[in-house]
C-alpha positions in Angstrom: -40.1 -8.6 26.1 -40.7 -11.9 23.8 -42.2 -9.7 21.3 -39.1 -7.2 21.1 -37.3 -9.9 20.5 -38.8 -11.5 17.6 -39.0 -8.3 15.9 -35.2 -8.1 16.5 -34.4 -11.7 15.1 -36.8 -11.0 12.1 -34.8 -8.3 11.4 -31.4 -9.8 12.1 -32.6 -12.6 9.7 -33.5 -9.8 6.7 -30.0 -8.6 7.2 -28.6 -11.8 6.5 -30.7 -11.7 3.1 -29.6 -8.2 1.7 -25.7 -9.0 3.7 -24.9 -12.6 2.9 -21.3 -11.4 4.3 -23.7 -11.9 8.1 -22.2 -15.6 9.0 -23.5 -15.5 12.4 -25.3 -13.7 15.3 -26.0 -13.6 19.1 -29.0 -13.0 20.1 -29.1 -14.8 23.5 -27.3 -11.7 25.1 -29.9 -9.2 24.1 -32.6 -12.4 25.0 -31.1 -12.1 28.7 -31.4 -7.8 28.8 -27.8 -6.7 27.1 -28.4 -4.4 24.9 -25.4 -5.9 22.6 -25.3 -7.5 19.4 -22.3 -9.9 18.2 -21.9 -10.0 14.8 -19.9 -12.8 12.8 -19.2 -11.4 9.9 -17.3 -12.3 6.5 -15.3 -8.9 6.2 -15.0 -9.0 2.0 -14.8 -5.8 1.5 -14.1 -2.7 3.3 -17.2 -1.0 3.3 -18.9 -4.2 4.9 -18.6 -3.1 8.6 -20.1 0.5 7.8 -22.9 -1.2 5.3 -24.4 -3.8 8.5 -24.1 -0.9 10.4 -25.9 1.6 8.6 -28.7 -0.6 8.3 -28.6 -1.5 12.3 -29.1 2.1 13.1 -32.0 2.7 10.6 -34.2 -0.1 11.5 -36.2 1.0 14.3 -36.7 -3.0 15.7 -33.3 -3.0 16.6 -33.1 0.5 18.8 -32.6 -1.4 22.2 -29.3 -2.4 20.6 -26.2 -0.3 22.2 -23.1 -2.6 21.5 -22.1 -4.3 18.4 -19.1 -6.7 17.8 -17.5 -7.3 14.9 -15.4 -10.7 14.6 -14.5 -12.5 11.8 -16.7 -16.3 11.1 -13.7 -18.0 12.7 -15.0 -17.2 16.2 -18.0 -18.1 17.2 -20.4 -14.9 18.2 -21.7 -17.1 21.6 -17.7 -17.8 22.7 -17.7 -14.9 24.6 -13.8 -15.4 26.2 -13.0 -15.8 22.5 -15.2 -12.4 21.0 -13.6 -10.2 24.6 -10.4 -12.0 23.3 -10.4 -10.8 19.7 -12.0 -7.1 20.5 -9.1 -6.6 22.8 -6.3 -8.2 20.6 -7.9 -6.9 17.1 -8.9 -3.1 18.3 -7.1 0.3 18.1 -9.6 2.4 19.8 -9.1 4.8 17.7 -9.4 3.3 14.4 -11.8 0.6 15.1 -14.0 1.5 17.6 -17.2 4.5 17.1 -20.0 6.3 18.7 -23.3 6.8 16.6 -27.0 7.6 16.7 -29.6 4.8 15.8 -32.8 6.7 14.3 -34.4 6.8 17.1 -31.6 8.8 18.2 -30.2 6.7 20.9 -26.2 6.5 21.0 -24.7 2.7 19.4 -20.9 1.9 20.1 -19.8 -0.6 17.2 -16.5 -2.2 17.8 -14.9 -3.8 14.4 -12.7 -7.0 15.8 -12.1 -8.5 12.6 -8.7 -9.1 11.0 -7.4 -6.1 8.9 -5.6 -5.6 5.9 -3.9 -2.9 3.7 -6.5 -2.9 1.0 -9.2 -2.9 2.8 -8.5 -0.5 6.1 -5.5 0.8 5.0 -3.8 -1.8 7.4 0.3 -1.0 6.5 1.6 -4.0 9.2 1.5 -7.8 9.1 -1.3 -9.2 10.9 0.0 -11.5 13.8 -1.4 -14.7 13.7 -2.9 -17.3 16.4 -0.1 -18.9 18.1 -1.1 -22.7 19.6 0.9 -25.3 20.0 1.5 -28.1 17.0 -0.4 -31.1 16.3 2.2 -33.3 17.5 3.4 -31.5 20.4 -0.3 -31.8 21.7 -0.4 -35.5 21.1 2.7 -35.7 23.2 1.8 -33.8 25.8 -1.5 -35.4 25.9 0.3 -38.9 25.8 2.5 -38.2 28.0 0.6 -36.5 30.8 0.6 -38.7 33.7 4.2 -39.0 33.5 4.6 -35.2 34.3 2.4 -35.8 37.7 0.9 -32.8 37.4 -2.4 -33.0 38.4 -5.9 -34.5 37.0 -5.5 -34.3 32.9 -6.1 -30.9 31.5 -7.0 -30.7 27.8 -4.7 -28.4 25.5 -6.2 -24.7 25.4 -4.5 -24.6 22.0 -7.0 -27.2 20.9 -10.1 -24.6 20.7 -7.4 -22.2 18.6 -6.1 -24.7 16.1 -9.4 -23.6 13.9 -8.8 -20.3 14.3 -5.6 -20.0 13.1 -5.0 -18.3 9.6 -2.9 -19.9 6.8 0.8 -19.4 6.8 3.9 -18.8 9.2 3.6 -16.5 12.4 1.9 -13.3 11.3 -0.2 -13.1 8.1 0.5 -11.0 4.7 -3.2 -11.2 3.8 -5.0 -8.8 1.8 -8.5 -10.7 1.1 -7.9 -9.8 -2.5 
C-alpha cells in the first residue's frame, strides 16, 4: 500500500545518509508489487555490499523486500535489460549470489552484480570490459546507412554502452585502490 511504500523510501533515503556509497535506487518495481530492490551502488570497499545489506535486513520498513541487485552507478537501477544484463554477465552463483533472513525472519536473496577486483573479493582474473563499437565506426555506419538498404535506420546499440565502458583496452586490471 501507499503507506508501505513511503516508509520504504524514507528508509532507502536514511541509507543513503549513513551509505553515501548508495548512488541510486528503484523503487518503482516494489511501487508496482515486486518485492525487489535495485541497488546502484559505488562498490569502494569490500565490505560495502555486506554493510547495505545488513542494514536492509534489520530495518523492519523494508521486510516486503525479497530481491536485491547490486550494480555498479554506471548502470542505471530502472534499465532493467541493462541490470538482467550485468547480474547475468557479473555473477558466479556461487560467490556472488546469498540467501538470508531479514528480522522479521522472512528469506532475502541479494545478488552482487558489480565489477570485481583482487583486493576487494579476492577477484585473481582480469575483468572483461564492455565491448561497443568506436566513435567513428558509429558515425560511419550511421552516415552511411541508406547506402546499405537495409531497412528503416536503426540507431547503434553500442551507443547506450559507450558510457558504460571502463577505462583502458579490452578487459580491465582494476583494483579500485
Amino acid at each position: 500500500d501507499e503507506k508501505q511504500i513511503q516508509h520504504i523510501i524514507s528508509s532507502m533515503s536514511e541509507i543513503l545518509q549513513i551509505c553515501p556509497e548508495v548512488k541510486a535506487w528503484n523503487e518503482q518495481l516494489i511501487i508496482e508489487g515486486l518485492n525487489l530492490l535495485i541497488i546502484s551502488v559505488q562498490k569502494n570497499t569490500p565490505e560495502i555490499i555486506n554493510k547495505i545489506t545488513r542494514i536492509l535486513l534489520n530495518d523492519p520498513n523494508l521486510s516486503i523486500i525479497r530481491y536485491v541487485v547490486f550494480i555498479e552507478p554506471l548502470v542505471s537501477p530502472y534499465d532493467l535489460p541493462s541490470v538482467v544484463w550485468r547480474s547475468a554477465g557479473n555473477t558466479e552463483p556461487g560467490r556472488d549470489i546469498s540467501l538470508h533472513t531479514n528480522s522479521l525472519g522472512s528469506k532475502v536473496l541479494v545478488i552482487d552484480a558489480t565489477m570485481k577486483s583482487s583486493t576487494g573479493d579476492n577477484f585473481i582474473r582480469d575483468w572483461p570490459n564492455i565491448i561497443t563499437s568506436h566513435h567513428s565506426t558509429i558515425r560511419l555506419v550511421d552516415e552511411r546507412w541508406t547506402e546499405y538498404n537495409i531497412e528503416e535506420f536503426i540507431d547503434s546499440p553500442s551507443k547506450k554502452y559507450l558510457s558504460e565502458v571502463y577505462p583502458g583496452k579490452e578487459i580491465v586490471v582494476n583494483d579500485r585502490n
